[in-house]
C-alpha positions in Angstrom: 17.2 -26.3 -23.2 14.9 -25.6 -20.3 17.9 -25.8 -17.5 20.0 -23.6 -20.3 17.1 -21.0 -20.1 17.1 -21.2 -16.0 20.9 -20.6 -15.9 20.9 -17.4 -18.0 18.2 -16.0 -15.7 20.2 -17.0 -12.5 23.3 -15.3 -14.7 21.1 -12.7 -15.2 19.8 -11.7 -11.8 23.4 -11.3 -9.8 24.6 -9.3 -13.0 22.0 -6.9 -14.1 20.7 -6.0 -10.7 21.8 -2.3 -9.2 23.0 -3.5 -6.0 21.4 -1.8 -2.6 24.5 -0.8 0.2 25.3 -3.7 2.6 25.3 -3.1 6.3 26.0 -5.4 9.3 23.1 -8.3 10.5 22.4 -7.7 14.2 20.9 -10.2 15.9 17.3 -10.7 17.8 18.9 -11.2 20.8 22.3 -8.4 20.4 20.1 -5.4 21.2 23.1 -3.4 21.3 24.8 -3.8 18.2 24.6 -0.9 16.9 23.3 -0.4 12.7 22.7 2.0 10.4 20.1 4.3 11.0 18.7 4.8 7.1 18.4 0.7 6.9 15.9 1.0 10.3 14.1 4.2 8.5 13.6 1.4 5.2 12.8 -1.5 7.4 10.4 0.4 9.3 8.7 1.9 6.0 8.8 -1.9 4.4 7.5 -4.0 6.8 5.2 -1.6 9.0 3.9 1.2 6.9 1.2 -1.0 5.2 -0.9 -0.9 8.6 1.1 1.7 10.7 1.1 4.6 7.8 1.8 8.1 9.6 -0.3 9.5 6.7 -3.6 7.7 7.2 -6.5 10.1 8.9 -7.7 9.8 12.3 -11.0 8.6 11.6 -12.0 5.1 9.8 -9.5 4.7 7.0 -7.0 3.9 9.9 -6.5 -0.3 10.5 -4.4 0.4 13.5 -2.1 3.2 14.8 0.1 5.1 13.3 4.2 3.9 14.5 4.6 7.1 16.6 2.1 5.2 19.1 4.2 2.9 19.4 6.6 5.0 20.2 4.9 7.1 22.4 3.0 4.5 24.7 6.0 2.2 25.1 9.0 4.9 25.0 7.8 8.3 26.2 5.2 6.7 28.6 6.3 3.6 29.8 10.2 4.7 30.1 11.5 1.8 28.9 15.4 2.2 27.9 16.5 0.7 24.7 17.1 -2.6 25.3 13.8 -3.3 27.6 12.5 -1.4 24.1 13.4 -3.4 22.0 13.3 -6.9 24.1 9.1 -5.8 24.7 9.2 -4.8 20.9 10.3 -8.0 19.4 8.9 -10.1 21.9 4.9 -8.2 20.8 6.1 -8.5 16.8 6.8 -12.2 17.5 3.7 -13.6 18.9 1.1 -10.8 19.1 -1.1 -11.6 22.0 -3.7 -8.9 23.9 -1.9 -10.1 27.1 1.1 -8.4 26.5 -0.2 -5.7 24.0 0.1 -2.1 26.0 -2.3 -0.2 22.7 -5.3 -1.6 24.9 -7.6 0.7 23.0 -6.5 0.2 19.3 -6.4 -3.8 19.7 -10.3 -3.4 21.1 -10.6 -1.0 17.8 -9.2 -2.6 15.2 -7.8 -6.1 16.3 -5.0 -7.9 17.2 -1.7 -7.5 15.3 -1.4 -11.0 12.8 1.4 -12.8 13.2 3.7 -13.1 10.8 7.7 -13.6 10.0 10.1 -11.1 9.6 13.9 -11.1 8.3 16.4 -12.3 10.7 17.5 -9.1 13.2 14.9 -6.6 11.2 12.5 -6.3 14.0 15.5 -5.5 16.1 16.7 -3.1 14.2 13.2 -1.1 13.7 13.2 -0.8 17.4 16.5 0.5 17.3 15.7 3.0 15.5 12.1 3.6 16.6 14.2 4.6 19.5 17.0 6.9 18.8 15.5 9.2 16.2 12.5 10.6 16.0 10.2 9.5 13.3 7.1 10.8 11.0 4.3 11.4 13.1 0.7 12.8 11.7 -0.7 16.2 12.4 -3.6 15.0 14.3 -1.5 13.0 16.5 -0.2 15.4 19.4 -3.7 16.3 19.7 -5.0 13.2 19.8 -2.5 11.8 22.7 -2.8 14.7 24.8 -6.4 14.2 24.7 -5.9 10.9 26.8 -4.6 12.6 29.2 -0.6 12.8 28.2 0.2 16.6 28.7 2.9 18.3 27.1 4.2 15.4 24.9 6.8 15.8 22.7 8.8 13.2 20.5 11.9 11.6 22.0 15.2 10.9 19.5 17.6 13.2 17.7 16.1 14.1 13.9 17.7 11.9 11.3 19.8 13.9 8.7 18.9 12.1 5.5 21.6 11.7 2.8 19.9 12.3 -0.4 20.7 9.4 -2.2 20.2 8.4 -5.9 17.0 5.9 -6.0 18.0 2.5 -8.0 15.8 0.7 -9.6 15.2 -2.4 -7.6 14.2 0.6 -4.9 11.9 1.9 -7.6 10.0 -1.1 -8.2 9.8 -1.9 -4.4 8.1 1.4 -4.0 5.5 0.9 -6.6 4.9 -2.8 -4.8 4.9 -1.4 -1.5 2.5 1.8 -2.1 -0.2 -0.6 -4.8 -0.2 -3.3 -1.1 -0.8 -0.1 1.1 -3.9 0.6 -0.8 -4.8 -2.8 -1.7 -4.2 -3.8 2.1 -6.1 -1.1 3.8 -9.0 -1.6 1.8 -9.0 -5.2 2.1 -8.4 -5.0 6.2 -11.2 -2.3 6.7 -13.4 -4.4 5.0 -12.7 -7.6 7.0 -12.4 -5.1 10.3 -16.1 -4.2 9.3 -18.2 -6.6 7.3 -16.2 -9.9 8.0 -14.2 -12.6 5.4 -17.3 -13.3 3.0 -17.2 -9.5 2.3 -13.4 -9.1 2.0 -13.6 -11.9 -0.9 -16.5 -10.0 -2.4 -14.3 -7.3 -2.3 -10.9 -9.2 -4.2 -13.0 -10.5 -6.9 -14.6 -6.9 -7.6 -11.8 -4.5 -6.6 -8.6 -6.1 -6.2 -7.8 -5.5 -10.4 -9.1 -2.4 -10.7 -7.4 -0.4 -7.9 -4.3 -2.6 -9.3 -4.7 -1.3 -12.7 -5.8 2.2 -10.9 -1.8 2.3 -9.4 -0.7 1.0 -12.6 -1.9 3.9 -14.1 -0.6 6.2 -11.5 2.9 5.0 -11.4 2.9 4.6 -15.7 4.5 1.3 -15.1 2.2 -2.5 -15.6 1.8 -3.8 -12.2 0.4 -7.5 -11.6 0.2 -9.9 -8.6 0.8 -13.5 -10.1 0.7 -17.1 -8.4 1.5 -20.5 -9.2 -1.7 -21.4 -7.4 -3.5 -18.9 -8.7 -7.3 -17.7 -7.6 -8.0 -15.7 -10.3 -7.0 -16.7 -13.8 -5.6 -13.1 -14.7 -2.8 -13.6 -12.0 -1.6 -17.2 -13.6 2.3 -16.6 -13.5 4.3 -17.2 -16.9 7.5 -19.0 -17.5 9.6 -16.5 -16.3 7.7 -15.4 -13.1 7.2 -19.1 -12.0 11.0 -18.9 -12.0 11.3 -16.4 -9.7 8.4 -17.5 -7.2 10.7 -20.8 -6.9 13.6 -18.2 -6.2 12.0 -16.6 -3.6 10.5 -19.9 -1.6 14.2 -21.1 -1.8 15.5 -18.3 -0.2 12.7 -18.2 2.8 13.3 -21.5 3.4 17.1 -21.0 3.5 16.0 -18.3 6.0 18.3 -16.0 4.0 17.7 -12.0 3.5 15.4 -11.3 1.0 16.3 -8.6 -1.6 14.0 -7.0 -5.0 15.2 -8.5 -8.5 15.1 -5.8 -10.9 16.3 -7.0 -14.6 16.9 -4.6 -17.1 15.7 -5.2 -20.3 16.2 -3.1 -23.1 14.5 0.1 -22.3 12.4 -1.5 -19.7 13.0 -2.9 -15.9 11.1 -5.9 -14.6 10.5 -5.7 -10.8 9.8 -9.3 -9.2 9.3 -8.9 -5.2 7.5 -11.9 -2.8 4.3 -11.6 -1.2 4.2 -14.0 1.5 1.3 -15.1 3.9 0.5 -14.1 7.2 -2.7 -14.9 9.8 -5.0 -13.2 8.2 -4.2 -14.1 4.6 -5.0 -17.9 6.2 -8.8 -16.9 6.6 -8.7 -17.5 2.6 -5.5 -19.0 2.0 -4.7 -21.8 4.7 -5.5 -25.2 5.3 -8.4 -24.8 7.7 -11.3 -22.3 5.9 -14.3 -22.2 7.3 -17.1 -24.0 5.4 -18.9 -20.2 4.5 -15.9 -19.2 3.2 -14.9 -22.0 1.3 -18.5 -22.1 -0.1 -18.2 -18.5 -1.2 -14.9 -18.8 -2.4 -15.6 -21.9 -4.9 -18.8 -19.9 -6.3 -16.7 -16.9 -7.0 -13.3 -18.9 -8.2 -14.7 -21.7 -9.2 -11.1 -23.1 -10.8 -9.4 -21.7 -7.4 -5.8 -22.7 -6.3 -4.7 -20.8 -3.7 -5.4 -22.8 -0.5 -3.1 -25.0 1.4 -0.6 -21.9 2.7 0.7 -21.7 6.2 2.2 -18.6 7.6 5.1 -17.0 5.8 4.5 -18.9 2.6 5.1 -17.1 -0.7 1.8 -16.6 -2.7 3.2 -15.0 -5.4 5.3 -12.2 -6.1 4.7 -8.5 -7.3 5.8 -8.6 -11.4 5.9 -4.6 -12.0 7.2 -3.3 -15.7 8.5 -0.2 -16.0 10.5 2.6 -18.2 13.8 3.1 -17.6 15.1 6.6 -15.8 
């Protein structure tokens, strides 16, 4: 019965699914293959928006610059052409070190860039488009770079012409994952940035579920983070979502592309997406915490299961309900 159960949901997921357009892999290493431009925009947004944001201020709520700086320091300053762009862009994404970082100023601000893993030829394909178009930049920002001396600087690229495009609802559900991770995210990195590891648990155990429950109520949809190794015992995973944590370790270990489930049922979607581990996540996560923090952790989780990860292992996934449109 169980295995009958598990093939209906495998059924399920390749039939119900609104399917996202396909384009053409490009390799780490084929810098000029050329993709579409839209699927750098969305990579770009996905993977680098959580820290990078163009819409966070100037002052403190920032945990490192916005992508424009990027952009500007290694493109408009430094001259590079594409491919030296984009070899020196996925060479830094790779292995992060201050040796080769060219920010000096915003590693000394707000740290060195954790390592983590990204889908094969994505990083590529971000510089790409980093590159060719211009991109969203924030209204303090032109200010703010000529101010270190870089006169007269404007944006390089052509503008992208976005198609307006009818949103599905695996895209749906990705944005309500992707914005609820930006807020959890930047909260949790200012407060390691500031006050250290022991505070940024202080802050999970107090905050994490209500400012989860605060975009739940924003979005009118039930959004959860749930584990098989769960810390806290609200985000135990059921049947269902255990299913589809084992779906997504499978397909990270198979190193293939990783795409949002979205299963329609009845009136409602159910969103599953992977949240996967990186450096930082280790100070709490891995297989080497500090005694401190293991200390704290055991007196505030006192049941905990979510150590043991290396990088790029999934801790869960995002399980988001929602109306249909």
């Amino acid at each position: 019965m169980k295995y009958f159960i598990f093939l209906i949901a495998f059924i399920t997921l390749f039939s119900c699914q609104k399917k996202n357009t396909d384009y053409s892999e490009i390799s780490e290493n084929d810098v000029t293959t050329s993709t579409h431009p839209l699927e750098g925009k969305k990579l770009m947004e996905t993977h680098c928006y959580l820290c990078h944001s163009p819409n966070a201020a100037e002052g403190e709520g920032r945990v490192a610059p916005p992508m424009v700086a990027i952009k500007a320091r290694y493109i408009d300053k430094e001259g590079y052409n594409k491919e030296e762009f984009i070899k020196n862009f996925t060479a830094f994404v790779k292995n992060p070190t201050t040796e080769k970082a060219l920010l000096r100023g915003a590693v000394k601000k707000h740290g060195l860039m954790p390592k983590q893993d990204f889908p094969e030829g994505s990083v590529a394909k971000i510089a790409a488009y980093l590159f060719d178009y211009q991109i969203e930049e924030p209204t303090w920002f032109k200010a703010h770079w000529e101010s270190h001396g870089n006169k007269d600087w404007k944006q390089s690229g052509a503008k992208l012409k976005e198609v307006s495009t009818e949103k599905t609802y695996a895209d749906i559900g990705l944005e309500y994952a992707l914005e609820t991770k930006k807020v959890l995210g930047k909260n949790l990195m200012g407060t390691i940035q500031k006050k250290g590891t022991i505070a940024a648990l202080e802050f999970c155990n107090i905050q994490a579920m209500p400012l989860t429950d605060s975009m739940s109520v924003h979005y009118n949809a039930t959004i959860k983070r749930v584990s098989d190794k769960n810390r806290n015992p609200n985000n135990k995973a059921n049947f269902e979502e255990l299913y589809y944590i084992n779906y997504f370790k499978n397909l990270i270990a198979e190193k293939q592309q990783i795409q949002p489930v979205a299963l329609e049922k009845l009136d409602k979607i159910q969103f599953y997406y992977p949240i996967e581990t990186n450096t930082m996540c280790l100070q709490c996560h891995g297989t080497q915490i500090k005694p401190d923090v293991s200390k704290q952790i055991l007196k505030l989780y006192p049941k905990d299961l979510a150590v043991g990860y290396a990088e790029n292992d999934v801790r869960g996934i995002w399980s988001i309900t929602f109306q249909k449109k």
